[in-house]
C-alpha positions as CSV (number, residue, x, y, z in Angstrom):
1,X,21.9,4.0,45.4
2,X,18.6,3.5,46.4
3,X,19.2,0.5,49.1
4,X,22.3,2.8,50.1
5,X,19.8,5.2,51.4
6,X,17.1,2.2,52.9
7,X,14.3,3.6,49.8
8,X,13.2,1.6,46.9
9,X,14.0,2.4,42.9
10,X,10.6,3.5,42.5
11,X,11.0,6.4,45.6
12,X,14.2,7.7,44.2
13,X,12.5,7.9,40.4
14,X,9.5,9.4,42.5
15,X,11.7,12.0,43.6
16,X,13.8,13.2,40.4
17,X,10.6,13.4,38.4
18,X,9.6,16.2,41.0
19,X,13.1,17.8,41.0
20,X,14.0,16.9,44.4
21,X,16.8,14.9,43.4
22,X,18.7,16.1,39.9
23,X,18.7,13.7,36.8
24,X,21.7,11.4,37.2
25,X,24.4,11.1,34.6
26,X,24.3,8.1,32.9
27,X,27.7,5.7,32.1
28,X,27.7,3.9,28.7
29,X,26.0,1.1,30.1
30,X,22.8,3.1,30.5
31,X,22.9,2.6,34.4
32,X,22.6,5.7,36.5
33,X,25.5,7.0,38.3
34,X,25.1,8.6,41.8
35,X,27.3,10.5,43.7
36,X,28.2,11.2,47.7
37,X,26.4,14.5,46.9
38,X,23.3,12.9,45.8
39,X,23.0,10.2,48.8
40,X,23.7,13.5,51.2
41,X,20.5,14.9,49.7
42,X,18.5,11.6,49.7
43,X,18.9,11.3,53.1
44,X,18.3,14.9,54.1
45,X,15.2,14.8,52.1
46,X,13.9,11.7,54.1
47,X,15.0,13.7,57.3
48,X,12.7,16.5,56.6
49,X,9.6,13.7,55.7
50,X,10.2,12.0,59.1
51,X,10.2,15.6,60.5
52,X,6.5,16.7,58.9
53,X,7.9,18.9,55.9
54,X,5.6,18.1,52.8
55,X,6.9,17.6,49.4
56,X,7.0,21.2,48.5
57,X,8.7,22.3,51.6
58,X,11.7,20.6,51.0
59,X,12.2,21.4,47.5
60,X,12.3,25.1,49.0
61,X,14.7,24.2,51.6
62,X,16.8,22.3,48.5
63,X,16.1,25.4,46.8
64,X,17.3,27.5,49.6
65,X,20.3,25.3,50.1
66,X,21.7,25.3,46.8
67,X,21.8,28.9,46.4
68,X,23.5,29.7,49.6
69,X,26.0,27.0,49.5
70,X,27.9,26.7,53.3
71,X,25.3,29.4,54.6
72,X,23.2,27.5,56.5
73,X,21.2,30.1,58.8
74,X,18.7,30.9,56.6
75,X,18.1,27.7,56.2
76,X,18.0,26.6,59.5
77,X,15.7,29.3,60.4
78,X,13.0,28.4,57.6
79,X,13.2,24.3,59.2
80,X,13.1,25.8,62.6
81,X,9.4,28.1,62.0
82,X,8.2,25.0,60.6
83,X,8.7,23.2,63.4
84,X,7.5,25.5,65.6
């Protein structure tokens, strides 16, 4: 997963233990397992660091993007006043 996305082990633990990324399920085996879901988030959270947003600005846009599902604007318009 992690060289998937071009980040080390330790960045993607870095990031579920501050809830950017959710707590994988685990298979019998004890590995994690990640899904196209998760590696869509991974890189939209390194998108938003390469664009300035701090930590706690993308968890809102996360936050923002999980509870309006396909609704983008509101989104977009949050990234967009950061930006300017």
């Amino acid at each position: 997963f992690a060289a998937a996305a071009g980040v080390g082990r330790d960045t993607v633990r870095y990031y579920e233990r501050n809830g950017l990324l959710p707590p994988p399920a685990r298979r019998a085996s004890g590995y994690r397992d990640y899904h196209d879901s998760d590696i869509a988030r991974l890189n939209c959270i390194l998108r938003c660091k390469a664009m300035g947003f701090t930590l706690a600005e993308i968890r809102e846009l996360l936050i923002l993007s999980d509870q309006t599902g396909e609704d983008m604007s509101n989104i977009k318009a949050t990234a967009q006043a950061k930006l300017n």
